[in-house]
mmJSON file of the N, C-alpha and C atoms, coordinates in Angstrom:
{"data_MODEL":{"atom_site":{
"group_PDB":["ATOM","ATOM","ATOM","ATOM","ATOM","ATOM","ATOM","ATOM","ATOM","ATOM","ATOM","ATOM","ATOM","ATOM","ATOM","ATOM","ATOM","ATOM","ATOM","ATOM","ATOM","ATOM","ATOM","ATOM","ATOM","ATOM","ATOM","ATOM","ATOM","ATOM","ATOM","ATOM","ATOM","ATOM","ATOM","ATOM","ATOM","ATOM","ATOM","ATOM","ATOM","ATOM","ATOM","ATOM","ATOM","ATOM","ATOM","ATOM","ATOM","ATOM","ATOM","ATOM","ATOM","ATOM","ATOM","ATOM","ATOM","ATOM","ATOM","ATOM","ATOM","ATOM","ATOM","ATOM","ATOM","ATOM","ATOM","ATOM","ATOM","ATOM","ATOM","ATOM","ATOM","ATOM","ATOM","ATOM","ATOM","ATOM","ATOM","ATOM","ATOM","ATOM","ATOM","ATOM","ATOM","ATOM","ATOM","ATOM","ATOM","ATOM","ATOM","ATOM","ATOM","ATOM","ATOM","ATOM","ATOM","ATOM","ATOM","ATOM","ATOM","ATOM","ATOM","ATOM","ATOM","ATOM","ATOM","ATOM","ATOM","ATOM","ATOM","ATOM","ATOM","ATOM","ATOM","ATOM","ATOM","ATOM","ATOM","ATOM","ATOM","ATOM","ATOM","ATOM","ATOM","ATOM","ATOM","ATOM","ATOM","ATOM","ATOM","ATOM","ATOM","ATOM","ATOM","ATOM","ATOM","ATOM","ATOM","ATOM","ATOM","ATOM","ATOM","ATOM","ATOM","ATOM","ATOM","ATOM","ATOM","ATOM","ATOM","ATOM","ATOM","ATOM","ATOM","ATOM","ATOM","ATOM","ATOM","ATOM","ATOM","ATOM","ATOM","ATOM","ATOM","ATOM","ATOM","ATOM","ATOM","ATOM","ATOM","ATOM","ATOM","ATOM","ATOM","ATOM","ATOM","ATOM","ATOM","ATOM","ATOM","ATOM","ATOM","ATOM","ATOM","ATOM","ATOM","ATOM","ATOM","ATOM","ATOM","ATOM","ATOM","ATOM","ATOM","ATOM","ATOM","ATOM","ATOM","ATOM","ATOM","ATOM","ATOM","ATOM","ATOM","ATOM","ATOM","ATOM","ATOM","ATOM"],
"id":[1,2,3,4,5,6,7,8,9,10,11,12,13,14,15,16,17,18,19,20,21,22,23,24,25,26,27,28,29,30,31,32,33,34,35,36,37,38,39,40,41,42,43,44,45,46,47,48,49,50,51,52,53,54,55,56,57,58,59,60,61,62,63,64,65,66,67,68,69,70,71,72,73,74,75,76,77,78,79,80,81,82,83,84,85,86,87,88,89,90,91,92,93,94,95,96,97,98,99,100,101,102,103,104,105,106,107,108,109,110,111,112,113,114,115,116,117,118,119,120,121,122,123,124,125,126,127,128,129,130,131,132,133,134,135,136,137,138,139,140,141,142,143,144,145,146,147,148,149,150,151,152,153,154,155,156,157,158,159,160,161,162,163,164,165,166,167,168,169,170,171,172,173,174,175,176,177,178,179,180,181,182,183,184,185,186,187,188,189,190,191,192,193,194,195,196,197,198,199,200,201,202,203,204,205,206,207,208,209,210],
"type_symbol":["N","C","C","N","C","C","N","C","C","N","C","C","N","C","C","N","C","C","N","C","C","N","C","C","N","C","C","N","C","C","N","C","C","N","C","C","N","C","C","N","C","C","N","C","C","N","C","C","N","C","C","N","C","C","N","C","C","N","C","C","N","C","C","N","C","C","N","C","C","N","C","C","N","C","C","N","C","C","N","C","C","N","C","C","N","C","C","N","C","C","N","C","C","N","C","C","N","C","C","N","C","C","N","C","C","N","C","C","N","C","C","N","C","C","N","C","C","N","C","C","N","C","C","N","C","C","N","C","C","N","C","C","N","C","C","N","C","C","N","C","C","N","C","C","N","C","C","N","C","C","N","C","C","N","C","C","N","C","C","N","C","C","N","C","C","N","C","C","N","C","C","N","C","C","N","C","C","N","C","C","N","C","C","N","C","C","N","C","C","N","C","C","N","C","C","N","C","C","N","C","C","N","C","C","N","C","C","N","C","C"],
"label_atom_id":["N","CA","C","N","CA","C","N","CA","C","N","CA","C","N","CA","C","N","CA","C","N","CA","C","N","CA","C","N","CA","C","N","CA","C","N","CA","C","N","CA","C","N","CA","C","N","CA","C","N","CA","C","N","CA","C","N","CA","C","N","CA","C","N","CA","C","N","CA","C","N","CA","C","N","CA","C","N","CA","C","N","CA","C","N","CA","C","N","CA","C","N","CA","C","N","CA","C","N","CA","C","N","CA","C","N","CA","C","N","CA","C","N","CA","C","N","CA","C","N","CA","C","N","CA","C","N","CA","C","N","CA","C","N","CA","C","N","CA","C","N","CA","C","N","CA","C","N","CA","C","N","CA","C","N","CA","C","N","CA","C","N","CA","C","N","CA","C","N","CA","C","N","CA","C","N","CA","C","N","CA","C","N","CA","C","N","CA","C","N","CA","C","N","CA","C","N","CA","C","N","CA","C","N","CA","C","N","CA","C","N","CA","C","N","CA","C","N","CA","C","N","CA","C","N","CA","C","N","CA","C","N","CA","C","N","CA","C","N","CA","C","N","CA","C"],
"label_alt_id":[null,null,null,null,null,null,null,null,null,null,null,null,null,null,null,null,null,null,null,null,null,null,null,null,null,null,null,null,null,null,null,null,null,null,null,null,null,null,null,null,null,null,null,null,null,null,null,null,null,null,null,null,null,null,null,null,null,null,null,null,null,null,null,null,null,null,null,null,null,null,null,null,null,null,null,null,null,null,null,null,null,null,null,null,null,null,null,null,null,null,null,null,null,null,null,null,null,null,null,null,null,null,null,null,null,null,null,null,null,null,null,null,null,null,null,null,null,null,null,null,null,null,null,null,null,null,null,null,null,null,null,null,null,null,null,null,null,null,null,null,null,null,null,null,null,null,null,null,null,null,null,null,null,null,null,null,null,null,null,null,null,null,null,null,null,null,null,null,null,null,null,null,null,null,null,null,null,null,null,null,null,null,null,null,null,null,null,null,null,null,null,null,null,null,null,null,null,null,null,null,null,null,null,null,null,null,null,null,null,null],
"label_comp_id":["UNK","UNK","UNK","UNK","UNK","UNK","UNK","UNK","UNK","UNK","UNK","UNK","UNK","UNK","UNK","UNK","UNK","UNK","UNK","UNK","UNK","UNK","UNK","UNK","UNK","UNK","UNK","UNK","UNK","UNK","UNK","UNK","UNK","UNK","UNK","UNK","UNK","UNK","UNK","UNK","UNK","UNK","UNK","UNK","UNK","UNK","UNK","UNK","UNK","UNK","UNK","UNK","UNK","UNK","UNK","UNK","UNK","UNK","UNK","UNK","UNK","UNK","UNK","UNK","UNK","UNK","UNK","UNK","UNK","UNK","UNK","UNK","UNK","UNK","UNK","UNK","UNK","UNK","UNK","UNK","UNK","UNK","UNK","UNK","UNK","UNK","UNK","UNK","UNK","UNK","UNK","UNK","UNK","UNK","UNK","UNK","UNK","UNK","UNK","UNK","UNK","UNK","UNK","UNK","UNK","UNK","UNK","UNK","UNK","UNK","UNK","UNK","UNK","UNK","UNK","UNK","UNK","UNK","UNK","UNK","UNK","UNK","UNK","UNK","UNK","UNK","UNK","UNK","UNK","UNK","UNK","UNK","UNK","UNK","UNK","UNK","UNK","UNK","UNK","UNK","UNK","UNK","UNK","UNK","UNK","UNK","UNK","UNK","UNK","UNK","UNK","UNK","UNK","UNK","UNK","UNK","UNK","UNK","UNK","UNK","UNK","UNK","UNK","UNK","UNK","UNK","UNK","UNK","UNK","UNK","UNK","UNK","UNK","UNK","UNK","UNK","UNK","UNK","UNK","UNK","UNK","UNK","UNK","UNK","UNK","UNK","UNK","UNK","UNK","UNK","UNK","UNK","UNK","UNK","UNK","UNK","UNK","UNK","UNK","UNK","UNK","UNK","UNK","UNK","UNK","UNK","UNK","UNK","UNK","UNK"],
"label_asym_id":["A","A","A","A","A","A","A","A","A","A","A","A","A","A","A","A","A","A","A","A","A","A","A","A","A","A","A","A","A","A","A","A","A","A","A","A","A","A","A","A","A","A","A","A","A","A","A","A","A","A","A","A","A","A","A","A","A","A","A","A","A","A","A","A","A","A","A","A","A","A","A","A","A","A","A","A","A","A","A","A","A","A","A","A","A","A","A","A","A","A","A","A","A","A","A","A","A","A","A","A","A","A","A","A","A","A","A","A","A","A","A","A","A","A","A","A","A","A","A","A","A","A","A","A","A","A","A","A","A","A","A","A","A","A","A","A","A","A","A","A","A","A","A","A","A","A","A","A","A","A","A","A","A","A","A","A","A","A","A","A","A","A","A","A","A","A","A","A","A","A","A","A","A","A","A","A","A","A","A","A","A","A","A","A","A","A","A","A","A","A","A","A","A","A","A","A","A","A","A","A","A","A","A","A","A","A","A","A","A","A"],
"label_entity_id":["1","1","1","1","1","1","1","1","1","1","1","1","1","1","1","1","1","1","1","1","1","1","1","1","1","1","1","1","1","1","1","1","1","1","1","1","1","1","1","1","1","1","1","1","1","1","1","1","1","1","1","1","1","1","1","1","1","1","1","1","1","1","1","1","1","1","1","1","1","1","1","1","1","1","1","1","1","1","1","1","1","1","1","1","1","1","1","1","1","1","1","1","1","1","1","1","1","1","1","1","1","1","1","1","1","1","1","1","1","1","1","1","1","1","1","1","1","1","1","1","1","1","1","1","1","1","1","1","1","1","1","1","1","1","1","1","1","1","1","1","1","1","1","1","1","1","1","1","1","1","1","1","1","1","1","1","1","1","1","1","1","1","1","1","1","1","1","1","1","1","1","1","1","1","1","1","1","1","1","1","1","1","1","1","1","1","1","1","1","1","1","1","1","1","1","1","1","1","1","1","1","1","1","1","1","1","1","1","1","1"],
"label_seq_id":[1,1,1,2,2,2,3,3,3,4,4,4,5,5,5,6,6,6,7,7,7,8,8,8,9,9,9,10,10,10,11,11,11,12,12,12,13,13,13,14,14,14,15,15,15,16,16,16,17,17,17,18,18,18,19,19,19,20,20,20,21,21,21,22,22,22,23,23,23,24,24,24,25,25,25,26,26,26,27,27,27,28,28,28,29,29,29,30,30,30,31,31,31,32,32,32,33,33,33,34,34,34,35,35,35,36,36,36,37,37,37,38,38,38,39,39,39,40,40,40,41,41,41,42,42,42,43,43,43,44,44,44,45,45,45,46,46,46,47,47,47,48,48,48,49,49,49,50,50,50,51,51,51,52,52,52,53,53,53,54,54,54,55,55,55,56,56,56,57,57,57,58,58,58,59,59,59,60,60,60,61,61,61,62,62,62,63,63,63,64,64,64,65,65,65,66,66,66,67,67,67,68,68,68,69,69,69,70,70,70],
"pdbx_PDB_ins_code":[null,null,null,null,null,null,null,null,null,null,null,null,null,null,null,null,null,null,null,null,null,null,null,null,null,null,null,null,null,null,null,null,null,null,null,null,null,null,null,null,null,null,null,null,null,null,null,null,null,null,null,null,null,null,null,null,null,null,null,null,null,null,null,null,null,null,null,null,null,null,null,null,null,null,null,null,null,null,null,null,null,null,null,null,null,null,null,null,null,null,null,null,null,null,null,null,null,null,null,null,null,null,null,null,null,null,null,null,null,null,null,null,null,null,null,null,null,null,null,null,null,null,null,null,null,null,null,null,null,null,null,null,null,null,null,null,null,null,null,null,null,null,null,null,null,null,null,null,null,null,null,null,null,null,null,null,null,null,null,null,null,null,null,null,null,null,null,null,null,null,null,null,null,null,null,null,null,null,null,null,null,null,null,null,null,null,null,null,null,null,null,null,null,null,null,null,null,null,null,null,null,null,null,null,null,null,null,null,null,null],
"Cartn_x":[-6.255,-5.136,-5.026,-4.837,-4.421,-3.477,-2.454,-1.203,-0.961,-1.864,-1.744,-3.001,-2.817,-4.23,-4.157,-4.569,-4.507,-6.155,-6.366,-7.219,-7.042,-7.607,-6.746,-8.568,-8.626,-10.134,-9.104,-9.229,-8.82,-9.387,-9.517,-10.522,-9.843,-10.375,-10.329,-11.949,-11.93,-13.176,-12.245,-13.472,-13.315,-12.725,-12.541,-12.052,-10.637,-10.157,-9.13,-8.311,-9.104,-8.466,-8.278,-9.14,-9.574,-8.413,-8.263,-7.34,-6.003,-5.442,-4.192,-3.864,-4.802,-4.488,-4.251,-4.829,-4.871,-3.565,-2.992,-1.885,-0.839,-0.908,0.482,1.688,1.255,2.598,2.337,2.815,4.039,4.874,6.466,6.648,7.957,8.412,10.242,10.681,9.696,10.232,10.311,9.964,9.705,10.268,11.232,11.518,11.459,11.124,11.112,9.566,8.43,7.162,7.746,7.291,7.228,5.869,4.718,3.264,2.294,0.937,0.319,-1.075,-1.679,-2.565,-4.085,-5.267,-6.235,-6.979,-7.186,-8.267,-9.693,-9.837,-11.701,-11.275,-12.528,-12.409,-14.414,-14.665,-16.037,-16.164,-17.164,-17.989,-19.256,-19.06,-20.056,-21.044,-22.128,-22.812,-23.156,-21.712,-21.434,-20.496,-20.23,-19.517,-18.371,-17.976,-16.586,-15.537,-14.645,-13.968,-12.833,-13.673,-12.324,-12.046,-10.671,-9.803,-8.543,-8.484,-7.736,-6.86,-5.031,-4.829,-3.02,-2.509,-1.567,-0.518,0.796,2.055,3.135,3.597,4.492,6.061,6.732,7.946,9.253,10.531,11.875,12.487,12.684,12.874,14.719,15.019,16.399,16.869,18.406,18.838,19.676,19.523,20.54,22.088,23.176,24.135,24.997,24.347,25.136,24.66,23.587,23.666,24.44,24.288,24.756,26.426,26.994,28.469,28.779,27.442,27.97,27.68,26.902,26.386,27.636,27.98,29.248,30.474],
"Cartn_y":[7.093,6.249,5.185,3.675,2.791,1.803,2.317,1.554,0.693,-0.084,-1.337,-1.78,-2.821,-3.387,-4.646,-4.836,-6.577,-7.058,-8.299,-8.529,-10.022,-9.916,-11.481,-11.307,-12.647,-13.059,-13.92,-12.768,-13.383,-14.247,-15.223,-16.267,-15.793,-14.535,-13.602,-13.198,-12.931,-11.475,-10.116,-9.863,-8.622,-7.464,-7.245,-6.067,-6.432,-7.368,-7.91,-7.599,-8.39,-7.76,-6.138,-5.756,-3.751,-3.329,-3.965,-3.126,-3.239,-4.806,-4.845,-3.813,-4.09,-3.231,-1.753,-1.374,0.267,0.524,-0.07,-0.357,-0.895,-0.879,-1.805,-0.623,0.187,1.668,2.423,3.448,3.07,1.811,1.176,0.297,0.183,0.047,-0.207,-1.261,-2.201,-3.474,-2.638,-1.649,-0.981,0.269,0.747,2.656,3.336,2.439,2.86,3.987,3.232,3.768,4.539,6.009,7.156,7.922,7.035,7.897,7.465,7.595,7.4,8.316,8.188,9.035,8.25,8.716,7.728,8.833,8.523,9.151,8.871,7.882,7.214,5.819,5.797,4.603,4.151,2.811,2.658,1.007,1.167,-0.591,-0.774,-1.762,-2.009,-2.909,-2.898,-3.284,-5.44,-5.878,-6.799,-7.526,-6.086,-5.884,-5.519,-5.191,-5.502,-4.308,-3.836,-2.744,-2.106,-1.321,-0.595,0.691,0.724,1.826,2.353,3.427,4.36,5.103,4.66,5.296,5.729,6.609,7.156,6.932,6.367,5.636,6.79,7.275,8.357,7.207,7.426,6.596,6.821,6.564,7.149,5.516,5.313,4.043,3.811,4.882,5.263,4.472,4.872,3.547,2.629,1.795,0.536,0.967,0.024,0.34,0.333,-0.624,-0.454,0.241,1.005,1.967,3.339,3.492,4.929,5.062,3.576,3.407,4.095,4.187,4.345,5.4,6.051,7.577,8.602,8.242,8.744,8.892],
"Cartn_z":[-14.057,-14.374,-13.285,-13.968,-12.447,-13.396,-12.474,-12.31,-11.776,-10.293,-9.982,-9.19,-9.119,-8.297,-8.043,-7.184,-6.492,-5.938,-5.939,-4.993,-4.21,-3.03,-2.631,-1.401,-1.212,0.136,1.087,1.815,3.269,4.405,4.842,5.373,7.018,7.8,8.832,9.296,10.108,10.606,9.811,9.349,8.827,9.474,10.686,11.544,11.564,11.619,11.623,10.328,9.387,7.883,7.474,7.708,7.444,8.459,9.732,10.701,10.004,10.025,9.167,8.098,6.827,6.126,5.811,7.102,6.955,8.183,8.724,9.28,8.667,7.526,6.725,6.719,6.53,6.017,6.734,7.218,7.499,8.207,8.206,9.095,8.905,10.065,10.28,9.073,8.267,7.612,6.756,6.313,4.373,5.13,5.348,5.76,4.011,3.193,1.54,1.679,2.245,2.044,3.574,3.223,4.555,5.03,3.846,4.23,2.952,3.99,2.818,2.747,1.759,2.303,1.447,1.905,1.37,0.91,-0.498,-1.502,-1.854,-1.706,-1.598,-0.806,0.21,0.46,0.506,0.472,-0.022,0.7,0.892,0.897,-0.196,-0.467,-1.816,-1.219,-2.12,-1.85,-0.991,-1.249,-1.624,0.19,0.662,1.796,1.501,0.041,-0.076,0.148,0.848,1.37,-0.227,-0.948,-1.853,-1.627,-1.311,-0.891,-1.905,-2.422,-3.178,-2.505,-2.439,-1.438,-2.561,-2.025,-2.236,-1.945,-1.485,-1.176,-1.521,-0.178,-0.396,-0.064,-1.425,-1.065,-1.817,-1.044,-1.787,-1.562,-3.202,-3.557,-3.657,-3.961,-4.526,-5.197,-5.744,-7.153,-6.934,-7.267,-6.986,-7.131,-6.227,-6.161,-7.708,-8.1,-9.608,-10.513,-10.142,-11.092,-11.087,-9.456,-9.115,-9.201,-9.251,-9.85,-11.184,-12.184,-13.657,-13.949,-12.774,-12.463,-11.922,-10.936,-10.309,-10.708],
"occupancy":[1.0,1.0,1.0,1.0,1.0,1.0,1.0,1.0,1.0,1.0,1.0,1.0,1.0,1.0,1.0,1.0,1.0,1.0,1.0,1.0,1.0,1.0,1.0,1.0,1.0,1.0,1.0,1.0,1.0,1.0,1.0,1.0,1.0,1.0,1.0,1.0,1.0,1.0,1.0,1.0,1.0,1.0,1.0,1.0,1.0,1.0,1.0,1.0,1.0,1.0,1.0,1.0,1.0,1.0,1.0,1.0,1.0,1.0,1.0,1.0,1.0,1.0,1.0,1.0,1.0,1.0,1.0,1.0,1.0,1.0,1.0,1.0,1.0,1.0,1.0,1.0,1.0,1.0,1.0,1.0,1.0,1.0,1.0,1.0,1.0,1.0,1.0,1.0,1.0,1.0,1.0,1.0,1.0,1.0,1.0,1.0,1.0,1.0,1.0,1.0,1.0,1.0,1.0,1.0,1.0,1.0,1.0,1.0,1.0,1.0,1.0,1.0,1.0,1.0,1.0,1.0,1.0,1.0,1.0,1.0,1.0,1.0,1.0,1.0,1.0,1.0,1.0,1.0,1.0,1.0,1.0,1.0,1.0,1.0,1.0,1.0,1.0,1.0,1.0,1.0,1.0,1.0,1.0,1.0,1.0,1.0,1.0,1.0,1.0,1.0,1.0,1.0,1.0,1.0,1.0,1.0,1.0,1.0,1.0,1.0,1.0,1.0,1.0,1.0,1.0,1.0,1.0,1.0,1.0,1.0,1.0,1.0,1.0,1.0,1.0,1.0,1.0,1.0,1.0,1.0,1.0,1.0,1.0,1.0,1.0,1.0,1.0,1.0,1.0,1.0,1.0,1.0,1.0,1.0,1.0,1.0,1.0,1.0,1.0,1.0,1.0,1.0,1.0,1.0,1.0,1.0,1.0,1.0,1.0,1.0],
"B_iso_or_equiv":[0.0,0.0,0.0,0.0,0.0,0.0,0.0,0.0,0.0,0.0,0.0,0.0,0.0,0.0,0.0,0.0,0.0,0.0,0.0,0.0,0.0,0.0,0.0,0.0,0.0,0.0,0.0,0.0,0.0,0.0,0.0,0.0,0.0,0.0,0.0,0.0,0.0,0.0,0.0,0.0,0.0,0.0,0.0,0.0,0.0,0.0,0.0,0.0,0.0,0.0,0.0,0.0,0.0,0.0,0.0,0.0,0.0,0.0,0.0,0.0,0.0,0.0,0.0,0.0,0.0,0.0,0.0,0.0,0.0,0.0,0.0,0.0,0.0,0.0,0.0,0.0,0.0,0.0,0.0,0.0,0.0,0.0,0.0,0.0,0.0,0.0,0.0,0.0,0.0,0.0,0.0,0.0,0.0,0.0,0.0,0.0,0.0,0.0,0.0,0.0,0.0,0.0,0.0,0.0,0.0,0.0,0.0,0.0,0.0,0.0,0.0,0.0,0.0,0.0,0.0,0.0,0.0,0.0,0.0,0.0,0.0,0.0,0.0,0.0,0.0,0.0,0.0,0.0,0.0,0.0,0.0,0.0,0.0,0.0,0.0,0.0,0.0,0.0,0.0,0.0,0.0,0.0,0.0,0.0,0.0,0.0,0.0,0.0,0.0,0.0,0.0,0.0,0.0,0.0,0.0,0.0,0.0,0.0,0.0,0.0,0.0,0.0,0.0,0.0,0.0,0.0,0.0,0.0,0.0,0.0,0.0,0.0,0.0,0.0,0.0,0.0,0.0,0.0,0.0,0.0,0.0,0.0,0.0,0.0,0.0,0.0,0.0,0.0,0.0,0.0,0.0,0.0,0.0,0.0,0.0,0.0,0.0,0.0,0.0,0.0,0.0,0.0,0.0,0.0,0.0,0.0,0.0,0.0,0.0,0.0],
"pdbx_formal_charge":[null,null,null,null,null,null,null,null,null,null,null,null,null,null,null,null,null,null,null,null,null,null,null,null,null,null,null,null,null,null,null,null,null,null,null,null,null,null,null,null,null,null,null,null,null,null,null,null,null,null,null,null,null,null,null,null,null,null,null,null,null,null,null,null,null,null,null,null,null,null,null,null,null,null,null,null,null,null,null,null,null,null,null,null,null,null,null,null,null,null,null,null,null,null,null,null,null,null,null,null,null,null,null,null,null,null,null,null,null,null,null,null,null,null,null,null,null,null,null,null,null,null,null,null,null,null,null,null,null,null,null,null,null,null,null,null,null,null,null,null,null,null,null,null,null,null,null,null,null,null,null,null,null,null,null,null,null,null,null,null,null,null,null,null,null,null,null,null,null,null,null,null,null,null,null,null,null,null,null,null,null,null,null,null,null,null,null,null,null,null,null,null,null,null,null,null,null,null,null,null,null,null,null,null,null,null,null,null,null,null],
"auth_seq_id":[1,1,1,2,2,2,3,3,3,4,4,4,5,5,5,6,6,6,7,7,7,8,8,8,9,9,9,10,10,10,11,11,11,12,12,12,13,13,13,14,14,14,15,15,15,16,16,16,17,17,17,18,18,18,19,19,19,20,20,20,21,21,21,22,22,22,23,23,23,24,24,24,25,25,25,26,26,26,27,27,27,28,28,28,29,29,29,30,30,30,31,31,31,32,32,32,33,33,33,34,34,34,35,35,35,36,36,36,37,37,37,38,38,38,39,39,39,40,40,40,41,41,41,42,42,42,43,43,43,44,44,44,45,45,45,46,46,46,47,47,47,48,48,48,49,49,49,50,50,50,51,51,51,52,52,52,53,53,53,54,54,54,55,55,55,56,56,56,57,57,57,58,58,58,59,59,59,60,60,60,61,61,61,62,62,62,63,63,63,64,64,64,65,65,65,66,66,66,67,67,67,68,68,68,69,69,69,70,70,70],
"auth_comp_id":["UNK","UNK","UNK","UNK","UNK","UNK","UNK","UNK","UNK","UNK","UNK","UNK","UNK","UNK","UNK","UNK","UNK","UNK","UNK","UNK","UNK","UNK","UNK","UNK","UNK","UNK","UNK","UNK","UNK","UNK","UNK","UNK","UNK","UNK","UNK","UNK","UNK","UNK","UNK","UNK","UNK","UNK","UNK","UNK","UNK","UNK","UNK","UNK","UNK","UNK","UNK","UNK","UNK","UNK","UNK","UNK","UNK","UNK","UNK","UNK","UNK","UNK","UNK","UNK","UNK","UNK","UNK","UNK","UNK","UNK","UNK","UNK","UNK","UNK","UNK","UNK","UNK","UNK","UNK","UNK","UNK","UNK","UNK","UNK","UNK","UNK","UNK","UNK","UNK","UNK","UNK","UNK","UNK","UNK","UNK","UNK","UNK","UNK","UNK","UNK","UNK","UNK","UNK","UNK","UNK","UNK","UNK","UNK","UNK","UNK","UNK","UNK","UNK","UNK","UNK","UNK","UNK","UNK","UNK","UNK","UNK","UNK","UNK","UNK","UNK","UNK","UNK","UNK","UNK","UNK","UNK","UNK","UNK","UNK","UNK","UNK","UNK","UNK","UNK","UNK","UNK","UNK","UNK","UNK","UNK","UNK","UNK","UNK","UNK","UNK","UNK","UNK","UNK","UNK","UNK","UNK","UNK","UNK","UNK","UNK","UNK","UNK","UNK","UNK","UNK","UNK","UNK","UNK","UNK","UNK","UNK","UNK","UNK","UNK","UNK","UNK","UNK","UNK","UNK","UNK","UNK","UNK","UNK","UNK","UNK","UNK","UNK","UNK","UNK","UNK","UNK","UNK","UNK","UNK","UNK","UNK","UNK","UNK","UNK","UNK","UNK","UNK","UNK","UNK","UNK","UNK","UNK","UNK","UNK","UNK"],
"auth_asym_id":["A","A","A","A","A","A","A","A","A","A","A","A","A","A","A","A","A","A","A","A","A","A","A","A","A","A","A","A","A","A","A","A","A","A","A","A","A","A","A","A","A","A","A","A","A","A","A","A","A","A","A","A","A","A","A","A","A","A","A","A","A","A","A","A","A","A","A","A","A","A","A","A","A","A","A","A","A","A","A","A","A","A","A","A","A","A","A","A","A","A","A","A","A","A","A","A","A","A","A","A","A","A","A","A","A","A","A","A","A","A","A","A","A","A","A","A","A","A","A","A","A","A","A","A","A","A","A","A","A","A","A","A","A","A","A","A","A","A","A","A","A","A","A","A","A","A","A","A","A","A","A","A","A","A","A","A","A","A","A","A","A","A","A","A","A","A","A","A","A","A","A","A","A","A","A","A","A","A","A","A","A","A","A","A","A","A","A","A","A","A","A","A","A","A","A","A","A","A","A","A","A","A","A","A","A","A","A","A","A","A"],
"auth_atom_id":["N","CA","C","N","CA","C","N","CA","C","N","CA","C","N","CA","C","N","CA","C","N","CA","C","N","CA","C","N","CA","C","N","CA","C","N","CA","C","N","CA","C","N","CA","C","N","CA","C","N","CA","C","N","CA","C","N","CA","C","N","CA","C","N","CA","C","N","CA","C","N","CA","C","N","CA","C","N","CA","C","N","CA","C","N","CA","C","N","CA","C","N","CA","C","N","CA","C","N","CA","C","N","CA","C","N","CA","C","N","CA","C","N","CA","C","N","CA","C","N","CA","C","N","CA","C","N","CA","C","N","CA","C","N","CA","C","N","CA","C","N","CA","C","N","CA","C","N","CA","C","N","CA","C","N","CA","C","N","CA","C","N","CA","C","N","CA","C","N","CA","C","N","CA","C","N","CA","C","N","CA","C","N","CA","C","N","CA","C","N","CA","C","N","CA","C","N","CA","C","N","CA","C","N","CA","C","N","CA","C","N","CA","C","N","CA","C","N","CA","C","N","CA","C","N","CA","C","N","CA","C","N","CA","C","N","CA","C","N","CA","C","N","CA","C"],
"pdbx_PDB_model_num":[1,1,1,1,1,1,1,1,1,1,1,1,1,1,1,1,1,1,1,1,1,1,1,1,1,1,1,1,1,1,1,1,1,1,1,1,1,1,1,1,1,1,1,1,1,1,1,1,1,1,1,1,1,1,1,1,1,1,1,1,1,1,1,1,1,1,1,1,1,1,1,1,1,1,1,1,1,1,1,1,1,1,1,1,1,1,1,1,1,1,1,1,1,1,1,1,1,1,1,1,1,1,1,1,1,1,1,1,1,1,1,1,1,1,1,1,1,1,1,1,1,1,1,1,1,1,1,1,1,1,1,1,1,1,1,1,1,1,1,1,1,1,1,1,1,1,1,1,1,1,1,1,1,1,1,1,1,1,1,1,1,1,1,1,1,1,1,1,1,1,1,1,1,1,1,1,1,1,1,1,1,1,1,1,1,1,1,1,1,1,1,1,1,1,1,1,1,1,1,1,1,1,1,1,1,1,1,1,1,1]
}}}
């Protein structure tokens, strides 16, 4: 099953890009994402870095909803 996917070319050195990204989550800006965890990660033949990763996160519900809840 895939539920989302992006791709974007970053005009970086590559160590630079790979470091960022595997450093994005956890982070004081998002306390929403609390963990993540990585399920395949691969380089293709092409150089290209694809990573399958897991996003542990408590999104909770907006204030107006939990009004019509309560």
């Amino acid at each position: 099953m895939k539920i989302w996917t992006s791709e974007h070319i970053f005009n970086h050195p590559w160590e630079t890009v790979t470091k960022a990204a595997m450093q994005k989550y956890p982070n004081p800006m998002n306390p929403s994402v609390f963990g993540v965890d990585v399920l395949d990660r691969s380089v293709d033949s092409r150089g290209r870095l694809h990573s399958n990763r897991l996003l542990s996160a408590e999104w909770g519900l907006p204030s107006i909803v939990k009004s019509f809840i309560a």
